[in-house]
DRENSETOR-719438 format. One record per residue: x, y, z of N, C-alpha, C in turn; residue in one letter; chain. Coordinates in pm, whole numbers, always signed. Layout:
! DRENSETOR-719438
((X; Y; Z); (X; Y; Z); (X; Y; Z); 'A'; 'A')
...
! end
This chain:
! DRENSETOR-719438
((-2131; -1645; +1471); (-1995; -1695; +1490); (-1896; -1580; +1484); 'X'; 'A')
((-1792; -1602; +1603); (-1696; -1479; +1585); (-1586; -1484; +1446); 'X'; 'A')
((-1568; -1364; +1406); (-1475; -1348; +1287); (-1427; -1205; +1280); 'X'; 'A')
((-1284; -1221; +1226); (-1284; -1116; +1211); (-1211; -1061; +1046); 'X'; 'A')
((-1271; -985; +1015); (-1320; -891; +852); (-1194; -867; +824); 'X'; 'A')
((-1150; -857; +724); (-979; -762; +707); (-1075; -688; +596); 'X'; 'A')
((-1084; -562; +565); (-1190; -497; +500); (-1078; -366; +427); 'X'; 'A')
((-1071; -364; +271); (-978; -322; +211); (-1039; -161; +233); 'X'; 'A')
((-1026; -19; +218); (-1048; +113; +183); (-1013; +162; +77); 'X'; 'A')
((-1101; +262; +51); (-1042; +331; -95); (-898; +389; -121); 'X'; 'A')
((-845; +389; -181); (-689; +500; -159); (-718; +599; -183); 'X'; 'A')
((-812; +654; -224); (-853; +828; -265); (-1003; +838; -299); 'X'; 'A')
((-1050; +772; -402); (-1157; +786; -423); (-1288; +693; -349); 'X'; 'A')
((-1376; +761; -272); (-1465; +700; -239); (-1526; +620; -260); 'X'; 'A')
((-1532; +594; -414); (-1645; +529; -473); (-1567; +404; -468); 'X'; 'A')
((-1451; +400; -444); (-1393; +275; -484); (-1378; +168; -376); 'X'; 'A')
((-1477; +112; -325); (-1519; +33; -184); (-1651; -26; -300); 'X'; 'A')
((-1607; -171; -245); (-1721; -266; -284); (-1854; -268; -154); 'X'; 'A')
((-1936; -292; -238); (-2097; -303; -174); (-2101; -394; -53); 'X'; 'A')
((-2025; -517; -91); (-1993; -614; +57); (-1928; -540; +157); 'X'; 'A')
((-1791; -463; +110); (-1727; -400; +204); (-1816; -301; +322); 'X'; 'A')
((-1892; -210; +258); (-2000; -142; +333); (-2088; -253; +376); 'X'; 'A')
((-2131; -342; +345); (-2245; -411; +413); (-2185; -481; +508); 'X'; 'A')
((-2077; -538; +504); (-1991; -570; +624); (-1937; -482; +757); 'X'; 'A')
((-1876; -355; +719); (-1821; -248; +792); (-2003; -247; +880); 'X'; 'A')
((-2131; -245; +796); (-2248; -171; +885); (-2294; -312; +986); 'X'; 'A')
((-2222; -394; +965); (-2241; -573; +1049); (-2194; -553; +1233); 'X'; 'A')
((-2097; -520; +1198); (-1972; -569; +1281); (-1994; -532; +1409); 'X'; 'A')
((-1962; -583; +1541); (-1982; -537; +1642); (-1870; -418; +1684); 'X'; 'A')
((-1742; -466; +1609); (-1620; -338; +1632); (-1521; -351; +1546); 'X'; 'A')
((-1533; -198; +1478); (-1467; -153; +1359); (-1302; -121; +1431); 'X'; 'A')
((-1240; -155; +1364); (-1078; -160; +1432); (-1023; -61; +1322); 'X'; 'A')
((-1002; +46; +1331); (-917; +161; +1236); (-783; +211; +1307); 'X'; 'A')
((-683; +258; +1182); (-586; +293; +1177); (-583; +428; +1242); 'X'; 'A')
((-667; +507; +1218); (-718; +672; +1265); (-839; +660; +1238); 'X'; 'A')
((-911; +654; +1353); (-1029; +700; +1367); (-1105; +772; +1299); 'X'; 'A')
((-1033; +925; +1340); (-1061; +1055; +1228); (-1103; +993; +1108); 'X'; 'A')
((-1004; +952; +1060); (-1002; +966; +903); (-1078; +878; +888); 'X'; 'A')
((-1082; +757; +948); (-1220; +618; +926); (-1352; +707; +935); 'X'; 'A')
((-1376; +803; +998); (-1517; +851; +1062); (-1537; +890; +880); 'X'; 'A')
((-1488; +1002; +863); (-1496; +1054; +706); (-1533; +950; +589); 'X'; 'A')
((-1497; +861; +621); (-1586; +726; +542); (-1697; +729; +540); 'X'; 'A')
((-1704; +673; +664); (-1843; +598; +751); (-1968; +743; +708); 'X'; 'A')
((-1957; +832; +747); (-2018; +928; +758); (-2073; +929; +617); 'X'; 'A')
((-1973; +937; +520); (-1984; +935; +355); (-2045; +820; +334); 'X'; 'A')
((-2125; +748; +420); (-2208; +645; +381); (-2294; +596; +457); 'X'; 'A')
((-2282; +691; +558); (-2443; +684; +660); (-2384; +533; +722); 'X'; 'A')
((-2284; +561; +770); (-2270; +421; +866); (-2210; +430; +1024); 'X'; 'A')
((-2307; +373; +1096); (-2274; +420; +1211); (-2244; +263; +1342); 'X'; 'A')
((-2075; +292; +1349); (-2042; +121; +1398); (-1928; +214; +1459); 'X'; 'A')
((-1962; +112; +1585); (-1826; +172; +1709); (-1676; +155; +1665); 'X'; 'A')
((-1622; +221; +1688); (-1484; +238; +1659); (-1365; +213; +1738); 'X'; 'A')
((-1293; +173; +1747); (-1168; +196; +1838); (-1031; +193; +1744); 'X'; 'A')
((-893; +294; +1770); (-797; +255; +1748); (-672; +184; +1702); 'X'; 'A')
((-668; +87; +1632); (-566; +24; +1607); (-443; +32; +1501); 'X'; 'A')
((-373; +75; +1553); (-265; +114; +1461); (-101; +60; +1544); 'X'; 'A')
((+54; +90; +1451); (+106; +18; +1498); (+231; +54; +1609); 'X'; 'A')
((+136; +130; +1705); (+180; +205; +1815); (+150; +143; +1931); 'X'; 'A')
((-31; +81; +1890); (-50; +30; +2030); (-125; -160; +1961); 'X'; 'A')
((-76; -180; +1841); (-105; -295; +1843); (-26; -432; +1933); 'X'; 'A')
((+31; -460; +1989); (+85; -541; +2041); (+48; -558; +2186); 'X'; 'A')
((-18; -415; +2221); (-86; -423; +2354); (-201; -451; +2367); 'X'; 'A')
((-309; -408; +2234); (-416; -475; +2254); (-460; -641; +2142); 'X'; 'A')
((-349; -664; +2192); (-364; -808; +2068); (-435; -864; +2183); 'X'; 'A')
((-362; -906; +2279); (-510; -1027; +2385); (-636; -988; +2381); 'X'; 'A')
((-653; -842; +2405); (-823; -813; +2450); (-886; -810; +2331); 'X'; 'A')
((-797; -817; +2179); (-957; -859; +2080); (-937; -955; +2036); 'X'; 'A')
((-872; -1081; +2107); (-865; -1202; +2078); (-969; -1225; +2200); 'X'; 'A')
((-978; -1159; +2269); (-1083; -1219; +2393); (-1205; -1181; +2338); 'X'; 'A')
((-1203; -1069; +2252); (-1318; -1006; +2198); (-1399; -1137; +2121); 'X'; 'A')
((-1318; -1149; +2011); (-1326; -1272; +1931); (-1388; -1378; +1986); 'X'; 'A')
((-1332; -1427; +2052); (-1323; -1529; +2141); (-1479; -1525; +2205); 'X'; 'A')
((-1541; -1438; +2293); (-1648; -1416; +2338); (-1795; -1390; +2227); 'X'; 'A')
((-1731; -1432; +2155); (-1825; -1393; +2018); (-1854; -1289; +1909); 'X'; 'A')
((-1788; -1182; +1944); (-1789; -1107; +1880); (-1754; -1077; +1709); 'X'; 'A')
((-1769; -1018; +1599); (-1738; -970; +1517); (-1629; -863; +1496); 'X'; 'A')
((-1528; -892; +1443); (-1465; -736; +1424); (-1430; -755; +1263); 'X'; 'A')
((-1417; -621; +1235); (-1372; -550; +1118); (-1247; -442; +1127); 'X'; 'A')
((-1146; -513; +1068); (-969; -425; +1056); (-990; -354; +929); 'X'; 'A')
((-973; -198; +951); (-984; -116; +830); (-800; -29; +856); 'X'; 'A')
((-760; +22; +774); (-647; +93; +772); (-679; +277; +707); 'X'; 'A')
((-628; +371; +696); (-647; +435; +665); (-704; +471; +459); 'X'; 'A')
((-622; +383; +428); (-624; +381; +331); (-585; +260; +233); 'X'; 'A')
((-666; +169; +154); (-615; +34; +88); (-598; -78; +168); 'X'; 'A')
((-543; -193; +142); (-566; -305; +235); (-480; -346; +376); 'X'; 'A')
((-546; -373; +490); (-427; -386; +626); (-363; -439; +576); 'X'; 'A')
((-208; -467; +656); (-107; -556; +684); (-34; -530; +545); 'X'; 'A')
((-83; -475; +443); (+7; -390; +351); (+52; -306; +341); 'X'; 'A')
((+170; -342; +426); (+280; -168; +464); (+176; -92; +552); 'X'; 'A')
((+59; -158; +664); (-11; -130; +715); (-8; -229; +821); 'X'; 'A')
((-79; -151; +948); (-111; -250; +1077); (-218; -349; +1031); 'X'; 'A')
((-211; -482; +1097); (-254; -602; +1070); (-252; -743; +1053); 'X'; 'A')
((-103; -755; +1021); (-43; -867; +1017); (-58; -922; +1144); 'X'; 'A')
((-43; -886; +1239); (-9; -947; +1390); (-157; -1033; +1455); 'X'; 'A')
((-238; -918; +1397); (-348; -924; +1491); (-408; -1076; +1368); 'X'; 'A')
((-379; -1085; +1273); (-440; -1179; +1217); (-376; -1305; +1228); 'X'; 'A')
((-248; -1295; +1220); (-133; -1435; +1282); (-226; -1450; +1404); 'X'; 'A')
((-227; -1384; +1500); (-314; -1395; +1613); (-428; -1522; +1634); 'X'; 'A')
((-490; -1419; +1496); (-644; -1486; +1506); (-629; -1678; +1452); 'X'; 'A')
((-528; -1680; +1381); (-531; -1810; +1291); (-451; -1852; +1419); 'X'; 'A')
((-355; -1854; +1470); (-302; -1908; +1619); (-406; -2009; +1766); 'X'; 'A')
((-520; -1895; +1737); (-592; -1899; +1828); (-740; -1980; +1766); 'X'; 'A')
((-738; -2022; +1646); (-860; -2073; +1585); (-960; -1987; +1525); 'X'; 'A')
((-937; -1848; +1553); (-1051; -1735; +1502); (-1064; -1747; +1381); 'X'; 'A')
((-1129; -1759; +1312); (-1213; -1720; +1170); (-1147; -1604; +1105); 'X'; 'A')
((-1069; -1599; +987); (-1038; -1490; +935); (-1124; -1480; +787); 'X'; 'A')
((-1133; -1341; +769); (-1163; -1363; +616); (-1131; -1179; +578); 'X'; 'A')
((-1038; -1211; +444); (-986; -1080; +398); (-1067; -1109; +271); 'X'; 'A')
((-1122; -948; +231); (-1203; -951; +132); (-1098; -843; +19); 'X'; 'A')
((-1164; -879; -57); (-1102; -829; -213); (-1126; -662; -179); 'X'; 'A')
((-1023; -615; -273); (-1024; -438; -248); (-904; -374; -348); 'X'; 'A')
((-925; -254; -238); (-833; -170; -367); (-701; -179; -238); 'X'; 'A')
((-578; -180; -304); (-431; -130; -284); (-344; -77; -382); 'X'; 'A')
((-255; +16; -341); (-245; +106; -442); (-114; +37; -525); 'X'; 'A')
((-41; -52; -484); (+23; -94; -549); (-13; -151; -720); 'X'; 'A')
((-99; -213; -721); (-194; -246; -822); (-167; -135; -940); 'X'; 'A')
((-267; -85; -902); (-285; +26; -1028); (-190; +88; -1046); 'X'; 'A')
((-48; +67; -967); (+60; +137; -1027); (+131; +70; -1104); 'X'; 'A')
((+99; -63; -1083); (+218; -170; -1135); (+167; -154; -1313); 'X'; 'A')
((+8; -156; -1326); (-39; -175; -1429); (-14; -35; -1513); 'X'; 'A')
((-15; +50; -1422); (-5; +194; -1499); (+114; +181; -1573); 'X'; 'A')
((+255; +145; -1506); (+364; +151; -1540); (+430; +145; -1670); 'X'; 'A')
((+380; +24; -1725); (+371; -27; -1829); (+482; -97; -1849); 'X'; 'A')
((+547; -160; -1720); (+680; -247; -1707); (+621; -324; -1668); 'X'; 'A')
((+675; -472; -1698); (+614; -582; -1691); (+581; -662; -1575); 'X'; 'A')
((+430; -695; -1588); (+384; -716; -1473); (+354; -859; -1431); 'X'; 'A')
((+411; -936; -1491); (+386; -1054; -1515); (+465; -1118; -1376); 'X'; 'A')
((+577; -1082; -1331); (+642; -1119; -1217); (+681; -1005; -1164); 'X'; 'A')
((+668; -1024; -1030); (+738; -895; -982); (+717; -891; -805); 'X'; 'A')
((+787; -833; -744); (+824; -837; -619); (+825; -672; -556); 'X'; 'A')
((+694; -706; -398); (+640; -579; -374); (+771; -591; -234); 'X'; 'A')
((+819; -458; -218); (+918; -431; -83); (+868; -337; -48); 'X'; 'A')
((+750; -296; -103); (+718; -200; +28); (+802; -65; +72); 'X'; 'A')
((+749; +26; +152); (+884; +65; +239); (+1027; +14; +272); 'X'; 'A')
((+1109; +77; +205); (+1264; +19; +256); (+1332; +102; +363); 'X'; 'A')
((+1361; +2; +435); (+1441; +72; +556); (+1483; +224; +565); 'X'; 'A')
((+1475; +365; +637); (+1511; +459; +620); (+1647; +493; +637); 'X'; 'A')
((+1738; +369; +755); (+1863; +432; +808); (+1918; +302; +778); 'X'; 'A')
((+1932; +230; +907); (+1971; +75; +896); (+1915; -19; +790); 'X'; 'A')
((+1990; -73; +735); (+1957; -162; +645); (+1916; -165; +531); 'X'; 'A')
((+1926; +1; +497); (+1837; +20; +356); (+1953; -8; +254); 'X'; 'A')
((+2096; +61; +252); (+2233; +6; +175); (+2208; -115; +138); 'X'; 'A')
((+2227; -232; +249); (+2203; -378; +247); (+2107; -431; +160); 'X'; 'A')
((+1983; -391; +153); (+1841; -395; +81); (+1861; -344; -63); 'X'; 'A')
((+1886; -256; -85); (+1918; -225; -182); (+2028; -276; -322); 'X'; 'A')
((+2160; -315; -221); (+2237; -413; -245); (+2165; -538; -308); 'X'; 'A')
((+2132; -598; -276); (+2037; -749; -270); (+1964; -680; -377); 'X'; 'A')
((+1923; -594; -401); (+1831; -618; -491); (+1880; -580; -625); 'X'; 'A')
((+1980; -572; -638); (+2095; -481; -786); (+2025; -585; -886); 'X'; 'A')
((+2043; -743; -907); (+2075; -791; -965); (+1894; -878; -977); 'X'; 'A')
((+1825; -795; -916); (+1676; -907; -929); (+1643; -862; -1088); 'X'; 'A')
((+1572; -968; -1113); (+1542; -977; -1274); (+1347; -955; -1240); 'X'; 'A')
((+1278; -937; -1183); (+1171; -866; -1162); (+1153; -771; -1140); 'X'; 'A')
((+1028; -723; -1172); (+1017; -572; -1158); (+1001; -553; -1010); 'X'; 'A')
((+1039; -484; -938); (+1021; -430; -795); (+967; -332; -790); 'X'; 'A')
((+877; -323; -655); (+694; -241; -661); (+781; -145; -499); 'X'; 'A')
((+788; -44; -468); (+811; +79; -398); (+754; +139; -335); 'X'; 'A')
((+740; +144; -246); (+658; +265; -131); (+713; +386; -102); 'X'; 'A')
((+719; +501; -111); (+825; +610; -25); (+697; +716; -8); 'X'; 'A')
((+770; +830; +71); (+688; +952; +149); (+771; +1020; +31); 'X'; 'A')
((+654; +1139; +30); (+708; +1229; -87); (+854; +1337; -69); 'X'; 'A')
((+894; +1347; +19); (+959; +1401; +105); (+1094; +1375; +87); 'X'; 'A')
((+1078; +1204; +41); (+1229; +1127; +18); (+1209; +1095; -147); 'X'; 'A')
((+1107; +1134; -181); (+1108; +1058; -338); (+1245; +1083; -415); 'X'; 'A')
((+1312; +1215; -412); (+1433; +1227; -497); (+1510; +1153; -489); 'X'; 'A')
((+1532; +1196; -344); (+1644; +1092; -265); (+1664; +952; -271); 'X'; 'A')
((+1545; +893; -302); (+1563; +761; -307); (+1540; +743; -464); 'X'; 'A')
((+1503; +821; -585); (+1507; +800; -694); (+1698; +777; -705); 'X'; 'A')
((+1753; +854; -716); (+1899; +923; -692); (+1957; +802; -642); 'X'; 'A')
((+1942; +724; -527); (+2010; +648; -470); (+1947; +504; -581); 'X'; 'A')
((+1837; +455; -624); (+1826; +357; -735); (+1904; +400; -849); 'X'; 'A')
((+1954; +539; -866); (+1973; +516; -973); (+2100; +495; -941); 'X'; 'A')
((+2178; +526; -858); (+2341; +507; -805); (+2330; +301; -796); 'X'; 'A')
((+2264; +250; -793); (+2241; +115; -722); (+2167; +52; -832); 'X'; 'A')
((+2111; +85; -917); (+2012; -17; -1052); (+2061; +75; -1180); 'X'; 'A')
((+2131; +174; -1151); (+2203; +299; -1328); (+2085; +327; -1361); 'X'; 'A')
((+2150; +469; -1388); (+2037; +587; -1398); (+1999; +561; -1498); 'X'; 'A')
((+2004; +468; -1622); (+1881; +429; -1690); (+1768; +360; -1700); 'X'; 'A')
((+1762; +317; -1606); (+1662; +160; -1554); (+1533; +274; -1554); 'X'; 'A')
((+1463; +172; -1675); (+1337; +226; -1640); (+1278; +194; -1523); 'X'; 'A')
((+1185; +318; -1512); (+1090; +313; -1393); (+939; +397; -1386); 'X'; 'A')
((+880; +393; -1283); (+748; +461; -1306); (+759; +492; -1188); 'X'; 'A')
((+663; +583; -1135); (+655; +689; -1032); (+463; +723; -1041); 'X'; 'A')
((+423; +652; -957); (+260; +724; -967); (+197; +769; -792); 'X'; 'A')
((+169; +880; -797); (+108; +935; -677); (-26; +984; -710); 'X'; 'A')
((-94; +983; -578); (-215; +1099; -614); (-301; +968; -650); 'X'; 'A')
((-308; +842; -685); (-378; +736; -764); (-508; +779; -669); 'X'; 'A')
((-622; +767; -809); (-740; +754; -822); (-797; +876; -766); 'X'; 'A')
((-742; +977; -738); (-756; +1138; -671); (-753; +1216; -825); 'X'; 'A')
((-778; +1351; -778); (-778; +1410; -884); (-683; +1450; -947); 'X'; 'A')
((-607; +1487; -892); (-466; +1538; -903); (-324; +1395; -985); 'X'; 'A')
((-366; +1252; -990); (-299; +1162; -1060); (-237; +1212; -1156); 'X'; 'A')
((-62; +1141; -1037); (+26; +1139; -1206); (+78; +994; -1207); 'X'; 'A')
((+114; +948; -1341); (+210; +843; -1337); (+342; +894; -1451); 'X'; 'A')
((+413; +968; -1418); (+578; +1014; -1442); (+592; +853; -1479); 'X'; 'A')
((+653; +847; -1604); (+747; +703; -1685); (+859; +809; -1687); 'X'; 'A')
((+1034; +725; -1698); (+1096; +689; -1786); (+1233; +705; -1714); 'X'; 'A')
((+1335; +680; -1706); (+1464; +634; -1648); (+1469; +710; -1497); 'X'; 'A')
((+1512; +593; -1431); (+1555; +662; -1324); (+1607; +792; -1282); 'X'; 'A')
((+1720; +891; -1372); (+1783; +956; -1343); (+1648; +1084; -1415); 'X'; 'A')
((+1584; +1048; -1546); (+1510; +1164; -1571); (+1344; +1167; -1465); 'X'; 'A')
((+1333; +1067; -1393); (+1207; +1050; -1315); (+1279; +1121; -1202); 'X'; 'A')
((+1396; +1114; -1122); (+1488; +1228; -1047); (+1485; +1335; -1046); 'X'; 'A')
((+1506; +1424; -1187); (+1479; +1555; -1225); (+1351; +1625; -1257); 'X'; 'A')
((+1265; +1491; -1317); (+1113; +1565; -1349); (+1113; +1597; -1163); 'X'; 'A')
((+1115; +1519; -1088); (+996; +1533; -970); (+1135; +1653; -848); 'X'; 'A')
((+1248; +1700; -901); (+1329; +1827; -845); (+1274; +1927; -882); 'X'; 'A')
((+1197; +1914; -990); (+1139; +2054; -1055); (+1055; +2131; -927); 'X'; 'A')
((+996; +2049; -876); (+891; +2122; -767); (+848; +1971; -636); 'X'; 'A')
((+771; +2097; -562); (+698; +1994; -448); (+635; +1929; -486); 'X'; 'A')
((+685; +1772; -431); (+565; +1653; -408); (+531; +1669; -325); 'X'; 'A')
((+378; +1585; -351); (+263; +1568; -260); (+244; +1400; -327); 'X'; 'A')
((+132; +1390; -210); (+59; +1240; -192); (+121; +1102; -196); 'X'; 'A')
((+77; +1031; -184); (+108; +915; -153); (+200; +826; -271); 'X'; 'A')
((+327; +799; -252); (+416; +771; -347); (+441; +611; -402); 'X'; 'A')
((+402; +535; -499); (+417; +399; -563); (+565; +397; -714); 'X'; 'A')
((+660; +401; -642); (+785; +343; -730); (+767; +221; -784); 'X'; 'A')
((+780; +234; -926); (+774; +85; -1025); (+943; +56; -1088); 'X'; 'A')
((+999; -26; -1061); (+1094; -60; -1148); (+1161; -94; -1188); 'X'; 'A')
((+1205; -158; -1335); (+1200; -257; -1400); (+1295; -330; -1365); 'X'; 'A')
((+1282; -473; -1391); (+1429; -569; -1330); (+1553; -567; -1384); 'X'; 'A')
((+1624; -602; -1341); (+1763; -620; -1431); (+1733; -657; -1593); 'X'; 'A')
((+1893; -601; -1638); (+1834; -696; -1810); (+1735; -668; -1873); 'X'; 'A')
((+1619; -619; -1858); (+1502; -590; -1908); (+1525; -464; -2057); 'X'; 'A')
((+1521; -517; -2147); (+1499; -393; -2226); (+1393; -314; -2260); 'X'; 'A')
((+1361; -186; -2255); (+1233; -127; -2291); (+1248; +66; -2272); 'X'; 'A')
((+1199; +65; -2332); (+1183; +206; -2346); (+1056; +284; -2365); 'X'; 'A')
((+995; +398; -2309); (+895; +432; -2336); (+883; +566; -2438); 'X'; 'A')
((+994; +577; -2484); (+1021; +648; -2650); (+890; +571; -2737); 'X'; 'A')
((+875; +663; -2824); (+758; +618; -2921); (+861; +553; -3070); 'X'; 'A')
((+815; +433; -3100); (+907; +382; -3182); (+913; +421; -3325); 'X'; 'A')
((+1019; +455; -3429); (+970; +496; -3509); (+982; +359; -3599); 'X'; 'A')
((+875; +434; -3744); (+861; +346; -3855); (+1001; +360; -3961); 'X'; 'A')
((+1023; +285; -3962); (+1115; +207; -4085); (+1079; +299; -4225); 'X'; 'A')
! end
């Protein structure tokens, strides 16, 4: 029966792909990746050898019919992204609205995304909280930001390392440079940091020098009191 896989990737570390995930990826009649390249470096790292093609969100909208026809004709596919789960701040969403549109069989399997282990790293409360992802770079990011002054959940962050100051700097102009927060890159690589503690000093730790890797902003909702000072005894 045709279906198609939403199949999560490691964010850094290899090992971190479930046993189904590989036994599925070595199934499939066509592996659908974000970059190729970088999918091959997997596969290879696990002796798996399944045709590949393209999909990312440059040319997804053009080939949405032909792997719904794929589908459709019986086939198997498997959606991998470069890194952690599709359609999270990743290509995928479309092609799977697609598939449920059209009657195709979906099934997304459990995995790693890096949001996760940052939220938990954080040590701000994780009990509710609201992922935005990437925020707008030009248009609409003021607006977004706005809207979000006054949320009483913790809000989960995406940025390129490139803008991390910049957009620390601008939360803290927009949530006050004391709002705690967390900052973790590098997750599950060797090189992992998770930087705690106010907006304005998570600003200055990361001016000190160049960032690198992949960036997860944690932080805390309105109202929230907490501090990651060590408390003293009475």
């Amino acid at each position: 029966m045709s279906k198609l896989y939403v199949i999560p990737t490691p964010i850094g570390n290899l090992e971190d792909i479930t046993l189904r995930a590989l036994r599925i990826m070595g199934e499939v009649d066509l592996l659908l990746a974000e970059d190729t390249r970088t999918s091959s470096k997997l596969l290879q790292h696990y002796q798996l050898k399944v045709p590949m093609m393209a999909h990312h969100q440059f040319n997804e909208h053009k080939t949405l019919a032909s792997l719904i026809a794929k589908l459709k004709s019986g086939m198997t596919l498997g959606l991998i992204t470069d890194a952690g789960t599709p359609a999270i701040s990743d290509p995928g969403f479309l092609l799977v609205r697609e598939c449920i549109r059209e009657g195709v069989e979906v099934e997304c399997l459990p995995g790693a995304t890096a949001f996760v282990p940052a939220l938990v790293n954080s040590g701000i409360p994780s009990d509710r909280f609201c992922f935005e992802g990437f925020l707008p770079q030009k248009r609409g990011r003021t607006t977004r930001l706005a809207a979000l002054a006054g949320e009483s959940r913790t809000m989960v962050f995406y940025e390129s390392p490139h803008r991390l100051v910049k957009t620390l700097k601008s939360f803290a102009g927009v949530f006050g440079p004391e709002r705690q927060a967390s900052v973790s890159r590098e997750l599950s690589k060797m090189h992992e940091e998770n930087a705690r503690g106010t907006l304005q000093e998570l600003a200055e730790h990361f001016e000190k020098g160049t960032v690198k890797g992949e960036i997860c902003i944690v932080v805390a909702g309105a109202d929230l009191k907490m501090s990651f000072d060590k408390e003293t005894e009475d």
